[in-house]
N, C-alpha and C positions, 0 to 999 in steps of 0.2 A: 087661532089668531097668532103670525108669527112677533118673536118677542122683539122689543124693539133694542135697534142697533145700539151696543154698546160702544160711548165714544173711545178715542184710541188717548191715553195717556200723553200729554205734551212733554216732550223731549226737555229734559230742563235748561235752559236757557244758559248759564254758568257754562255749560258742557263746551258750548262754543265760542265762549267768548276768549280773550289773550288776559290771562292773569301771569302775576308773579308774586313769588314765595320766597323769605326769608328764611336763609337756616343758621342757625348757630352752636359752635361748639359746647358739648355737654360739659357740664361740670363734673367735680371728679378728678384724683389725682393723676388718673389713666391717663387724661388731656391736656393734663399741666402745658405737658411740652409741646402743643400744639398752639395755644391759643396765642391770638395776635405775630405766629411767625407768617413772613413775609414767603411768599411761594417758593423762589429759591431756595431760602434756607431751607424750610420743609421738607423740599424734596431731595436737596444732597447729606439731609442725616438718614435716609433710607425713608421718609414717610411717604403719603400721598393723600390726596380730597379724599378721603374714606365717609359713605354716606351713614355707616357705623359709629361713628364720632359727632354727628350732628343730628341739633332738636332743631324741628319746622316751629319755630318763633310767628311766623305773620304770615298770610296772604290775602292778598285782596284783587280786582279786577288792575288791569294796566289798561290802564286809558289812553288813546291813540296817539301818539308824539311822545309819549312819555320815556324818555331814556334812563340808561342805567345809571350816568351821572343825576340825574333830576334822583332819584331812588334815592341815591347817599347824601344828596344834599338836602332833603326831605325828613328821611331818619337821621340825621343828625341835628336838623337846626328845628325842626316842629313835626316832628313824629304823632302819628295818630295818637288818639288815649286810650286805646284797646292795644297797642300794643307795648307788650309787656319784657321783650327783651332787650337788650342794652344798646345803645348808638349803633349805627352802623359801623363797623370794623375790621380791619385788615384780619385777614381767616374764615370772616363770614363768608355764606355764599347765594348767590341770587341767582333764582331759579326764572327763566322767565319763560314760557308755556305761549307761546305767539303762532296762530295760523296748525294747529295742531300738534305742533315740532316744540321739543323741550331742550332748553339751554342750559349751562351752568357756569357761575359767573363766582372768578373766587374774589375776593374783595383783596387786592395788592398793596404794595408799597405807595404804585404811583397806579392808579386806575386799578381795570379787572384784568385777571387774567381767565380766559374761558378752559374748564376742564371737562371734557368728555369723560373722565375715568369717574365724575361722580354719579355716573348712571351704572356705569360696572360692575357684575358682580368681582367680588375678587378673588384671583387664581387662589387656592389651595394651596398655601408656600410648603416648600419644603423642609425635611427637620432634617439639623445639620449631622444625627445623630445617628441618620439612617443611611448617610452617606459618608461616612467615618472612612478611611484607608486602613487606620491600624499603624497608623505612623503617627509620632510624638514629635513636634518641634518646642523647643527649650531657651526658652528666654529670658534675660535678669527680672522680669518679672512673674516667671511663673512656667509649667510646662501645658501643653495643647497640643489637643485631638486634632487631626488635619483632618477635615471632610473636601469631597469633595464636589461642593458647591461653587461657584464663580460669587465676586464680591455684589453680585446684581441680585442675583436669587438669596445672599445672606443679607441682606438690608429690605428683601420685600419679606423676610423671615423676622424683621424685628431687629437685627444685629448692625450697631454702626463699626468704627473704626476706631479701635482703642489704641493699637502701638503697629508696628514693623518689627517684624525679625532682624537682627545685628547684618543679616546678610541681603537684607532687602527682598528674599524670598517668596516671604509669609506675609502676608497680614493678617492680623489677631482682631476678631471683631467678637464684640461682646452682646449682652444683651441689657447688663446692670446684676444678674445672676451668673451667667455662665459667661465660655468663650471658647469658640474655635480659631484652630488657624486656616486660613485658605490662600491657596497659590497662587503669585501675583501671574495675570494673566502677560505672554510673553511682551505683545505690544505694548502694554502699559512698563515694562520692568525698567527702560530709562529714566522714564518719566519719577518711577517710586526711588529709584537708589540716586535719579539727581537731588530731589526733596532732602536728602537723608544726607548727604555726603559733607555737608559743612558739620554737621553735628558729632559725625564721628573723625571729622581732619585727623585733629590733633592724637588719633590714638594709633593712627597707623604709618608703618615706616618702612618704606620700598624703594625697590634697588632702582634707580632712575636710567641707568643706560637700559636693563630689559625691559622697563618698562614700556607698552604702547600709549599713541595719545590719544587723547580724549578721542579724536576725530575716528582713529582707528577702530576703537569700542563702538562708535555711534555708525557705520560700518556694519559692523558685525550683525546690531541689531535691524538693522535695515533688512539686512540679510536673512532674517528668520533666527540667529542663534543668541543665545541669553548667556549674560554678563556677571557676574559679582560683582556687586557693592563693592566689595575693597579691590577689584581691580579696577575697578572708574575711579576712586577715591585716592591713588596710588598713580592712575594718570593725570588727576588731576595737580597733584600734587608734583609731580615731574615736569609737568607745562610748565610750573610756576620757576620750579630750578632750572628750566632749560631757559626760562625767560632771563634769569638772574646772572649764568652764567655766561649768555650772550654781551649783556652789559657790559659784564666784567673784561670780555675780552676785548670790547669795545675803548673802556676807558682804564688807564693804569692805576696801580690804589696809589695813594700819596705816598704809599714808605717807599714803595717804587719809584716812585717822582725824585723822592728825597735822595734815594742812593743814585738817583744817574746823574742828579744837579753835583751830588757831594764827588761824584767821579769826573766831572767834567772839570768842577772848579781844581780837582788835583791836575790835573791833565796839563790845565792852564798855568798853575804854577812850575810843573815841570819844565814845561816849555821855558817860560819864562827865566828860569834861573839858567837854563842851559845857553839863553841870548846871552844872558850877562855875562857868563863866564869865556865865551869866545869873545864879545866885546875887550876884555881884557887881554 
């Protein structure tokens, strides 16, 4: 007698429906600095959506019309009682699993901002130690191992921006432990020694007729070739005396004024006396 057909297990039903998932920053001093920043700021201290940093707080089905705004104005004003993590919040992120395809939704300033990097795994950074040159740059705060990483790979390394070399060269990126310096990349190097140039005016002091002007420097850099800080700082600085000394030539000073009136008025009494005396 053959045995009877065994039925085929039902596919569970969840599998295909559109749900969405809350995630939230872990606690822990690791995240201090993460929690409630707004995406830009985030991401220009070197961070990024790291799925590393974040606890799956909720999920439930997404019921059809239901959008991302309905979501935050739901956890925020009558959130289920099952769920156990905190309002809705700038940093969070909302995961939303629609039609098979997976979303992620960072919770913003103003609205979401969608990041794909929180599916990614993340690249293998690099250590600044293993790409050292063997050169020391020396700054009033300290001296530094020059590696040779670019400022993009030392911020996905953990390392923000602590100072600038006096010469606008280097930038000193730290980690809160350590700190390398790395070469400012060429295109960027106007843009770093213009930042810098008001702070160090006052301590430099150059011959204004050699000097070039700003325009001339900005020029160069167009050009592919790289600049010193104190020689923009020192054009800068000659624009302003060339401006000064234009005026000058433009209007007389008053002591000037004062000795042409005081010569005119003798002039006139010379004259004058020399009528009189032929009158007589």
């Amino acid at each position: 007698q053959a045995a009877p057909a065994q039925e085929q297990p039902e596919q569970e039903a969840s599998q295909d429906k559109d749900t969405f998932s809350i995630f939230q920053i872990k606690g822990g001093d690791e995240t201090r600095d993460l929690r409630f920043e707004p995406y830009d700021r985030l991401t220009a201290t070197g961070y990024r959506v790291d799925p590393k940093n974040y606890a799956l707080v909720y999920s439930a089905e997404l019921t059809p019309g239901t959008s991302l705004e309905d979501i935050y104005t739901r956890f925020n004003i009558d959130h289920p009682k099952d769920f156990k993590g905190h309002s809705l919040s700038v940093s969070d992120v909302v995961v939303l699993h629609q039609n098979g395809q997976d979303t992620a939704h960072y919770v913003d300033s103003f609205g979401y901002k969608e990041v794909p990097e929180f599916f990614k795994e993340q690249e293998k950074a690099l250590i600044p130690d293993d790409l050292e040159t063997g050169e020391t740059i020396k700054t009033p705060r300290g001296t530094f191992y020059v590696t040779a990483m670019s400022r993009e790979q030392m911020e996905a390394a953990g390392y923000g921006l602590h100072h600038q070399s006096d010469d606008g060269k280097y930038l000193i990126m730290g980690n809160g432990t350590r700190a390398f310096a790395v070469p400012v990349q060429p295109e960027n190097y106007l843009k770093a020694a213009e930042q810098t140039t008001e702070q160090n005016y006052n301590m430099i002091d150059g011959q204004i007729n050699n000097t070039p002007t700003v325009a001339e420097l900005e020029a160069k850099v167009k050009a592919g070739e790289t600049i010193s800080l104190v020689d923009l700082a020192e054009a800068v600085k000659a624009d302003k005396e060339r401006g000064k000394a234009a005026k000058t030539e433009k209007k007389p000073s008053i002591r000037a004024q004062l000795k042409a009136d005081k010569e005119k008025t003798a002039q006139k009494k010379a004259t004058k006396s020399k009528n009189h005396e032929l009158e007589v």
